[in-house]
C-alpha positions in Angstrom: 50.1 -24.6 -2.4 50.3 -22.8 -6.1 47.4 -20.6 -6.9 47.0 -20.1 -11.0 45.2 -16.5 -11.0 43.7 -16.6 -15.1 42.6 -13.8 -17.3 39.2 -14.7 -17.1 39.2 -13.7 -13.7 39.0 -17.2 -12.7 41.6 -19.1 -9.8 42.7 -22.7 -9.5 44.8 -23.9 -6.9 47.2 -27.1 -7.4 49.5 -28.7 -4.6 52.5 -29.1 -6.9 53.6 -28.1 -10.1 53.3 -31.1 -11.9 49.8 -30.2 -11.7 50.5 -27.2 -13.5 49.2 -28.0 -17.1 47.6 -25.1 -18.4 49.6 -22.6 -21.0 51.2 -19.3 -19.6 49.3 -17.4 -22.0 46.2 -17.9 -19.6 47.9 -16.7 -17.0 48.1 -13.1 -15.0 49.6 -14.6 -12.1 51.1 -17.9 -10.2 51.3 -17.2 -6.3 53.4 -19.9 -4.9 52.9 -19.9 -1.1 55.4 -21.9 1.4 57.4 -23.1 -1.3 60.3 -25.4 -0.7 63.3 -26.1 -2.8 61.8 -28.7 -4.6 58.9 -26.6 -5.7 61.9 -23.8 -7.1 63.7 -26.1 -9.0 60.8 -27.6 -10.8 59.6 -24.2 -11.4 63.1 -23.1 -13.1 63.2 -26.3 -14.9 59.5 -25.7 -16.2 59.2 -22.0 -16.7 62.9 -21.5 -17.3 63.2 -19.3 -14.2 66.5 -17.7 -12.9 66.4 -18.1 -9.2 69.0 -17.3 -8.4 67.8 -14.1 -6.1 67.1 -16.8 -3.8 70.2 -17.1 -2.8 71.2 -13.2 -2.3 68.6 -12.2 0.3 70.7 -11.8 2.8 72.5 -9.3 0.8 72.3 -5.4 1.7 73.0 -3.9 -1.8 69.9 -3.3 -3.6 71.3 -5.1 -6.6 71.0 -7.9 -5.0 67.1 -7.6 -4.8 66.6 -6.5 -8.1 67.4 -8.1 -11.5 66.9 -7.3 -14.6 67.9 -9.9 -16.9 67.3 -10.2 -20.4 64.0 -11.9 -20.1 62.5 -11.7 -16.5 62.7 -9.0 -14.1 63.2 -10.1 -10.5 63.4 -8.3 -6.9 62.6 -9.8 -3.4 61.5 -7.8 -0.1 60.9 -8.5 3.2 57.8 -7.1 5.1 56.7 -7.4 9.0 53.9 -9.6 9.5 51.1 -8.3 12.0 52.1 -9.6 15.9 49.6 -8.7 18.6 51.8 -8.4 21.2 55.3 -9.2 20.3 57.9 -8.1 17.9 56.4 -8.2 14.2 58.3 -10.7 12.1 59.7 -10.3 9.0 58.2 -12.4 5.7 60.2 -12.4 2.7 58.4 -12.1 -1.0 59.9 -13.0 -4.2 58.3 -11.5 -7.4 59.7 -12.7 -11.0 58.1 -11.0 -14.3 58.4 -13.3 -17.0 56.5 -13.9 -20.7 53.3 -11.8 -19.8 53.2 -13.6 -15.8 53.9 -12.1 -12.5 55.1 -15.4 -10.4 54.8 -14.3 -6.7 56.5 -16.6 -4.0 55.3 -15.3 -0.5 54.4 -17.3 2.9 51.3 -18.5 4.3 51.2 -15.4 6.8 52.1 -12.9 4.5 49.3 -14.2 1.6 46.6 -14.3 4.2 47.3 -10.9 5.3 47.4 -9.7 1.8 44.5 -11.8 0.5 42.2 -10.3 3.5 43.2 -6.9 2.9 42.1 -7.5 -0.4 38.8 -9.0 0.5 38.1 -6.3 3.0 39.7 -3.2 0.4 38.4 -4.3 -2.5 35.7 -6.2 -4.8 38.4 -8.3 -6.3 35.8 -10.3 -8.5 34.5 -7.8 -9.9 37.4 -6.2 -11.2 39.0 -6.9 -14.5 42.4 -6.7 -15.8 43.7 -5.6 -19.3 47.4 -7.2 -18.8 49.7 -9.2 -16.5 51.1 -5.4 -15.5 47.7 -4.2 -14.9 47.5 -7.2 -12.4 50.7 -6.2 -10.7 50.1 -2.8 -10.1 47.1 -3.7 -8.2 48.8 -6.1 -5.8 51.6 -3.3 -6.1 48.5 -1.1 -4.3 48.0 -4.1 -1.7 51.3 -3.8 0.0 51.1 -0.2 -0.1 47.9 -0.3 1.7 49.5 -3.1 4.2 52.1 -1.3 4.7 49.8 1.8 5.4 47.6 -0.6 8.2 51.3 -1.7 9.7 52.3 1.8 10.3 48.3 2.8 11.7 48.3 -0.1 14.0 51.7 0.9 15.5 50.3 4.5 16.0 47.4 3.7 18.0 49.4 1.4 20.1 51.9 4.6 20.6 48.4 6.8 21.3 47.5 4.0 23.5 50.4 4.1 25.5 50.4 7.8 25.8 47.1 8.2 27.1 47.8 5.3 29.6 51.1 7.8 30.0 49.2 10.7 31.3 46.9 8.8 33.6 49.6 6.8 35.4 51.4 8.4 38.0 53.7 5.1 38.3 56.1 3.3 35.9 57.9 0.3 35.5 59.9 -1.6 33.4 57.4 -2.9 31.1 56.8 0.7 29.8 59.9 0.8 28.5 59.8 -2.4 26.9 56.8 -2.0 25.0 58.5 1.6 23.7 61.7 -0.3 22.6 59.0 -3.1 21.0 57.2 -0.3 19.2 60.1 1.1 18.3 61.7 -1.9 16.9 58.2 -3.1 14.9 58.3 0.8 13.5 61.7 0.5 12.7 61.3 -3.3 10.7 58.2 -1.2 8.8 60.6 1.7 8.2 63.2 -0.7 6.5 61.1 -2.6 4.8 59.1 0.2 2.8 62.4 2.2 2.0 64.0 -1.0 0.2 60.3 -1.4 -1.4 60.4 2.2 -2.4 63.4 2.1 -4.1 62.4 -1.2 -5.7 59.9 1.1 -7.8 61.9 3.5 -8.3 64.1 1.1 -10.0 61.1 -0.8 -11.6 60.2 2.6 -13.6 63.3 2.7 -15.2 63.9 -0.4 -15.7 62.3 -0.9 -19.2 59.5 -0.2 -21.9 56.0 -0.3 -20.2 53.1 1.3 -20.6 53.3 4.8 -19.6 50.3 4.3 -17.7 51.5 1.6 -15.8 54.4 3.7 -14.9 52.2 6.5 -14.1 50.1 4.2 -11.4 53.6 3.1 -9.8 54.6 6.5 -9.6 51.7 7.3 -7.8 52.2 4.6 -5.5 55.2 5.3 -5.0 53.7 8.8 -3.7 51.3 7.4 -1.3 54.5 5.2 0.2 56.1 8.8 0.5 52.9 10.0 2.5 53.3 6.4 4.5 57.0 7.3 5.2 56.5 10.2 6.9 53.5 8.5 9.1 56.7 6.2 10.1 59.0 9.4 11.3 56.1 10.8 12.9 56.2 7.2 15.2 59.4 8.0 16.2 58.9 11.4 17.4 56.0 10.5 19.4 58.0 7.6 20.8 61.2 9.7 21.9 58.9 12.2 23.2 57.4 9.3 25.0 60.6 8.1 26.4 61.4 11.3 27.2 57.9 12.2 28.9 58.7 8.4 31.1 62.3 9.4 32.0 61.1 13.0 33.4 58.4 11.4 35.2 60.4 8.2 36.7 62.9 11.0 37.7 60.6 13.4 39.4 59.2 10.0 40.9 62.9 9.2 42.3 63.4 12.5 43.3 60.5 12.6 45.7 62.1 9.5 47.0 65.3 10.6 47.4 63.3 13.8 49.4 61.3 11.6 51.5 64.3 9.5 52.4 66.3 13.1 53.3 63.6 14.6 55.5 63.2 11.1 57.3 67.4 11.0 57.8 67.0 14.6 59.2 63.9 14.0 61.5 65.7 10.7 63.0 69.2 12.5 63.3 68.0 14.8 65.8 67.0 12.1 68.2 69.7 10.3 67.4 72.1 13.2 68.2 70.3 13.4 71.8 70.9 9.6 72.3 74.5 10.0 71.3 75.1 12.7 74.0 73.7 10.9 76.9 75.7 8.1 75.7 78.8 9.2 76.4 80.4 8.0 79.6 81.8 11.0 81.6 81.6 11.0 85.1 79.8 14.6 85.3 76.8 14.0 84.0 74.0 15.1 86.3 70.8 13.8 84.3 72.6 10.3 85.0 71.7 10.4 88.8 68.6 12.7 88.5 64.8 10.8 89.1 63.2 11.7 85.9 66.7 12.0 83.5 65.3 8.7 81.7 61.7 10.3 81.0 63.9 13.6 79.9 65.8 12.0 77.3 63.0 10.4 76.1 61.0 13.6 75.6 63.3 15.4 74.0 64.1 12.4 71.5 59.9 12.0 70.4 59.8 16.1 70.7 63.3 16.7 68.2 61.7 14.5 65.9 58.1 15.8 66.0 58.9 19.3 66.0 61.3 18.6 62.6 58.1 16.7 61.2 56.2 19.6 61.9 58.6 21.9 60.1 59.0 20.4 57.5 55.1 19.8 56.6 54.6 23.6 57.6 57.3 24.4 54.8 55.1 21.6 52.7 57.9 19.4 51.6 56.0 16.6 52.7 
């Protein structure tokens, strides 16, 4: 699917790019969503596109994510697509900037995620757009709102889990998973906005714009700042989660390992009675006396009630 976004305000969608027959003039922006290689290569051949970022995104060096050639500026990203309950998944996006038209290539995911924050942020038709830059900036104000939702949603599953926390009085292992998911999911969101940060950065220096378009990147590039420190503040909470779980699980084991001693204690006393009368000397009157049996028995229920009793008087159980 290839969406042609016009000045007019106006978008057309076409299924290939053969279909493609209006003049880039028109144009603001081309979002090509689940492309496959075919779709690229007819692209390069028809806009004279350097694709060739397609090919470093596995790359860690941020030169490998941004190009500035001598007539298109490219960079690719990858951001974490909402997940309910599993790991979030990373979606990679491609942006080229050539002749006066911002050619996005994204997935299906990671356009419907952006097209309804969109929908929901903003009154899309009704806003007009000066430039092809003008354009950009505002999807560039998209993703940073995306990104903002990512990092809210993984807070209020952390507050969640907190509260939940305080209330239960027994853990298990699942607990712990769903800290190491959160942490993972904060730490893909973490990644992902510091190589889209730096992107900018890059971006503003990268040529002659308008110095008001530079000005509204730079103030996005604030609010990713803000967003940034939302993300650290995730992973406080979360160690002091996992620490808050550990202290409790260990309290928990420690009453255990309590119980367990005072019940060794209360049973050794018995057992220590049983042991003596089952020695086999020959001197041993309670052997031969009437109510020896009854004795031994008593003493055995009495050792261990009487240690019972201590211990509860002494309130260690």
């Amino acid at each position: 699917m290839i969406e042609l976004y016009f000045k007019n305000n106006q978008v057309k969608k076409v299924h290939s790019v053969a279909e493609i027959t209006y003049e880039l003039a028109n144009l603001f922006n081309v979002r090509i969503i689940d492309f496959s290689q075919k779709d690229l290569t007819d692209l390069s051949e028809k806009f004279g596109l350097n694709l060739r970022i397609f090919n470093q995104k596995e790359d860690i060096e941020i030169s490998s994510h941004f190009l500035n050639l001598s007539n298109q500026l490219v960079f690719n990203f990858s951001i974490p697509s909402y997940s309910s309950n599993v790991f979030f998944e990373e979606e990679e996006v491609f942006i080229i900037i050539k002749n006066k038209v911002v050619f996005y290539f994204l997935t299906t995911k990671m356009d419907r995620n952006l097209t309804n924050l969109t929908k929901t942020r903003y009154d899309f038709d009704s806003i007009n757009f000066g430039s092809h830059l003008e354009h950009f900036v505002f999807q560039i104000g998209v993703i940073s709102d995306y990104y903002a939702d990512l990092t809210e949603l993984i807070s209020k599953r952390i507050k969640l889990l907190f509260q939940n926390t305080l209330k239960s009085k027994q853990f298990v292992e699942n607990d712990l998973d769903l800290i190491t998911k959160l942490n993972f999911n904060n730490l893909l969101v973490k990644e992902s906005i510091t190589n889209f940060q730096r992107i900018l950065i890059l971006l503003i220096r990268s040529g002659d714009r308008e110095k008001i378009i530079n000005q509204r990147i730079g103030v996005e590039l604030d609010d990713i700042a803000v967003i940034a420190e939302h993300i650290q503040y995730n992973f406080d909470r979360l160690d002091d989660l996992k620490e808050n779980i550990n202290s409790k699980i260990d309290l928990e084991q420690n009453r255990i390992f309590k119980s367990l001693t005072i019940i060794t204690v209360c049973i050794s006393l018995p057992t220590l009675i049983a042991a003596v009368y089952g020695m086999n000397f020959q001197e041993m009157p309670e052997l031969g006396w009437k109510y020896g049996y009854p004795l031994s028995i008593t003493l055995m229920v009495g050792s261990f009630l009487a240690a019972i009793a201590f211990f509860k008087l002494k309130k260690w159980l």
